[in-house]
N, C-alpha and C positions, 0 to 999 in steps of 0.2 A: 597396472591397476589404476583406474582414473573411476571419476563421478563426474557426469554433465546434473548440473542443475539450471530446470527451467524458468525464468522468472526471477526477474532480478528487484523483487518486493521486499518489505521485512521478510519474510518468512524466507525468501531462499539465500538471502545477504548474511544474516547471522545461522544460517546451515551452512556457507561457503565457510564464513569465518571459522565455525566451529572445527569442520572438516580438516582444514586447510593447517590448523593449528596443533592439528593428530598426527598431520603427515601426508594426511590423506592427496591428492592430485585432484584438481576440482575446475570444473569451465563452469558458468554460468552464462545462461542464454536469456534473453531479456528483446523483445518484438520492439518497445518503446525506446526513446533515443536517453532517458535519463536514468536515473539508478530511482529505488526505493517504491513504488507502484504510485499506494494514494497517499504515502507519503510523499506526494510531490507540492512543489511551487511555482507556480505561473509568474514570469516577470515582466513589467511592462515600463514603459517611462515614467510612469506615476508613479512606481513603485511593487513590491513582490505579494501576493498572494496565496497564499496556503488553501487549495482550492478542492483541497482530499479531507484528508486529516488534519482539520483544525488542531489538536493537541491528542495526545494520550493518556490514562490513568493508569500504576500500574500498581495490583493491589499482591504482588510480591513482593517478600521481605528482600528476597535476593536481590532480582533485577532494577529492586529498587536502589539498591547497590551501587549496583552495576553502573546504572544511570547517574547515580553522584559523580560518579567520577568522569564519566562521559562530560557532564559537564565542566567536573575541570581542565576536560581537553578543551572546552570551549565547544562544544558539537551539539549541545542542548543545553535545556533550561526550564526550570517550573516557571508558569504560567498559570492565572488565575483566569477563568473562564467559568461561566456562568455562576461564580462563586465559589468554584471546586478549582482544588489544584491539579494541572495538569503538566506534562512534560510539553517541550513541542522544540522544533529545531533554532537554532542561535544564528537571524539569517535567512530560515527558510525553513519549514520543514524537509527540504529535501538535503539540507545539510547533514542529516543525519546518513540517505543513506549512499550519499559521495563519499562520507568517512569509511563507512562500514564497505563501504566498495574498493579500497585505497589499495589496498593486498592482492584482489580476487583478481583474475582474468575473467571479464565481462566481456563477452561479444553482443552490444547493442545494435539495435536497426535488425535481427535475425530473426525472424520470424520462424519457427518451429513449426512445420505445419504436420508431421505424423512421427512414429515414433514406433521400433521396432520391439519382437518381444528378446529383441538378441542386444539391443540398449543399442541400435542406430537410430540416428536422426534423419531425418528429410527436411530441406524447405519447400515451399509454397512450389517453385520450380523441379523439384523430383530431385535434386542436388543434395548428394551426402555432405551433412555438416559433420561426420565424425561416428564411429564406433567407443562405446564406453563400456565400463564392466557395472556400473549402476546407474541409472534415471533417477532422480529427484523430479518431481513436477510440484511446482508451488503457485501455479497458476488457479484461478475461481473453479470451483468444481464441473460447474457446466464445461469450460475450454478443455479443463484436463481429463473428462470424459475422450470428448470429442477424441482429443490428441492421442488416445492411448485406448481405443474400442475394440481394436481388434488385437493389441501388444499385450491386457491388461484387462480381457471382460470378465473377471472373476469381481473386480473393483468398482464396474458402472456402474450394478444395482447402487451402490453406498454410496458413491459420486452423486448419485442422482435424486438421492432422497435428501440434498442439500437444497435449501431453499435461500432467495435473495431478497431485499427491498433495492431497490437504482434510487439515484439523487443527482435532482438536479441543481447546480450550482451556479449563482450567479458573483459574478467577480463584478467592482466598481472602485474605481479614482476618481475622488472627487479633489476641486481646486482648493477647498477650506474645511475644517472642520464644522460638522453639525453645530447649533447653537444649544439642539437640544433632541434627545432619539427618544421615539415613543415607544406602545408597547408592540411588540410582533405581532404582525396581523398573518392569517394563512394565504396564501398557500406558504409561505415561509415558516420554518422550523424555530433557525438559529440565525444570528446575524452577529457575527463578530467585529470585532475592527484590530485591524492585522496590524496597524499602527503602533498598538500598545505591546506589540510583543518585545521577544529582548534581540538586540542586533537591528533594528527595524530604525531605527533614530533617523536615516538619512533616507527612507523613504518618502512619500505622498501621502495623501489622506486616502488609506485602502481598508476596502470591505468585501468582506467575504458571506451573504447569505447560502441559506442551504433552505430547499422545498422538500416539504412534508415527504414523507415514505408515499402514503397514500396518494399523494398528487402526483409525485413523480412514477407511481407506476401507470397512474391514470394518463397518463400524458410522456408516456415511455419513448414512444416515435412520431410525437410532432416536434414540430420542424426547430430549430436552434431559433430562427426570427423571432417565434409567436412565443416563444417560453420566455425568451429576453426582454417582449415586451410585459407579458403578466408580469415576470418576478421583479421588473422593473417599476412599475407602480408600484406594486406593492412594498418597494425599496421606498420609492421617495413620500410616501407616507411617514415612515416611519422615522426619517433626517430632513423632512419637510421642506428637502431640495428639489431641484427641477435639473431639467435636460442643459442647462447654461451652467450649473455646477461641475457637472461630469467629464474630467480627461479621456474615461476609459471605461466603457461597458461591455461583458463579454461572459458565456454562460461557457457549461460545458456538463456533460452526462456521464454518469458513474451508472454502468448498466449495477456493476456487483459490489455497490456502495457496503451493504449492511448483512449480515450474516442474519436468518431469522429462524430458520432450523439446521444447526449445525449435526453433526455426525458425534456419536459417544463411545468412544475408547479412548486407548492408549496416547492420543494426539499425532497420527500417523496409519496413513494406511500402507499394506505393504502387498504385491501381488506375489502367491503363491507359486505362480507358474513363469513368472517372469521377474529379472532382477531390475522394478520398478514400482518405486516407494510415490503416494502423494501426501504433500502437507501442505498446511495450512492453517490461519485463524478459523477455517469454516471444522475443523475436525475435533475444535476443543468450545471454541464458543463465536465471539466475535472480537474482532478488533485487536487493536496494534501487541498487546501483551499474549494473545494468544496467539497470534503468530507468532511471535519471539516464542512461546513454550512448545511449539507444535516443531518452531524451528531444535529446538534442543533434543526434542522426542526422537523424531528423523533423524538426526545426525546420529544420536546412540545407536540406533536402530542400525546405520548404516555401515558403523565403523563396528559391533557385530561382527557382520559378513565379512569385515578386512583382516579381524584380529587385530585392531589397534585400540586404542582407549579416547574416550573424550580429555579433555585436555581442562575443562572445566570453564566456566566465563572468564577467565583471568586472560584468554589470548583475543576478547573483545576489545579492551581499551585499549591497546596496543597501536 
């Protein structure tokens, strides 16, 4: 009895954990070369950038728990951002989900390209990655349609009644500190400075903007050049630096940045006619705490089918 989980994001990282701490036998399969999705961190010689998930808020008594004590392993940390306390990784955001990966057998770089209703995998090449007795899919609604159309069409209507905003992101090293930051102009949203986070002391002077929903869907597939050049004025407005301040300027596109109509149940969906479950933040609301609960939902859901019991967050911090 094994489980392949797709997607090695929060949401399928703390379902491996979960799983894995039951008993249960567990792969996770992951396309990208890092752990944790937008919980990731771009590094440069200027220093590292949190170019996803600037931080998380988590408005559970539990996980919020949970979370203390992550921090005492040193793996995170509150962070005050727009005046609101948030979590965010000690280091990197992606510190968090190299911890949470530390247990799992993660096969990255594998791209998942279909997916049987008998729980085989296929890559991009027609090549069996493997027979499982359950699929996990934690991938954005749209991919995990695609991946599971013909394994799982009892599930696409609801897949697909999930909708997105994208965001585009601009990363920047500068050689000094602003004298003085003004106020956000658009198309930018949010503009952080990654500098002040916690672990970050021997980094560069690094900044992280994020453009408007609206703009980035407006501007969804033009070119990485022309976006680097708006959000870049519009950057040095606001730190009244120029092109001879900057180490390092570089954008990047979050097609499934933001959850805008999520799906309303159980925080999990399950196909009736096949042994293949999806979850996700898009299945309870948006964002990092609901995929952690979506991640919890699934895994009950799944150990079910095994006869074995969840194990509770207590084999998280571990």
């Amino acid at each position: 009895m094994s489980t392949a989980i797709i997607g090695a994001g929060p949401c399928g990282l703390v379902a491996g954990r979960l799983l894995q701490a039951a008993g249960e036998p567990v792969v996770l399969f992951d396309k990208g070369r890092g752990f944790g999705g937008r919980m990731a961190t771009r590094r440069h010689a200027s220093g590292c950038f949190d170019h996803g998930v600037p931080g998380f808020r988590m408005n559970d008594a539990g996980w919020n728990a949970t979370l203390a004590r992550w921090h005492q392993c040193d793996v995170c940390a509150p962070v005050e951002l727009g005046g609101i306390q948030h979590w965010t990784g000690v280091g990197g955001m992606s510190a968090i989900g190299r911890w949470l990966a530390r247990p799992l057998e993660v096969r990255r770089a594998t791209h998942v390209a279909a997916v049987s209703s008998e729980g085989e995998l296929w890559d991009a090449q027609h090549q069996s990655l493997g027979h499982f007795d359950r699929v996990v899919i934690t991938a954005p609604a749209p991919q995990a349609a695609e991946l599971a159309d013909r394994a799982a069409p009892d599930c696409i209507a609801s897949l697909r009644q999930v909708h997105y905003a994208p965001c585009w992101t601009l990363m920047v090293g500068l050689r000094r500190p602003p004298k003085a930051v003004g106020a956000v102009p658009q198309p930018l949203a949010q503009v952080i400075r990654e500098t002040t986070k916690p672990g970050r002391g021997h980094t560069g002077e690094c900044w992280v903007a994020h453009a408007d929903s609206a703009w980035s869907t407006a501007h969804l597939e033009a070119s990485a050049d022309w976006v680097q050049s708006i959000l870049w004025d519009a950057f040095q407005g606001i730190v009244g630096m120029g092109h001879r301040d900057a180490m390092h300027v570089a954008t990047h596109r979050w097609r499934y940045a933001r959850v805008t109509r999520p799906l309303e149940g159980p925080g999990y969906l399950a196909s009736p006619q096949a042994p293949i479950f999806f979850a996700g933040d898009y299945c309870l609301g948006d964002g990092v705490e609901c995929a952690f609960r979506s991640a919890e939902a699934v895994a009950a859901a799944v150990l079910t089918t095994t006869g074995r019991f969840p194990q509770g967050d207590t084999a998280i911090p571990k």
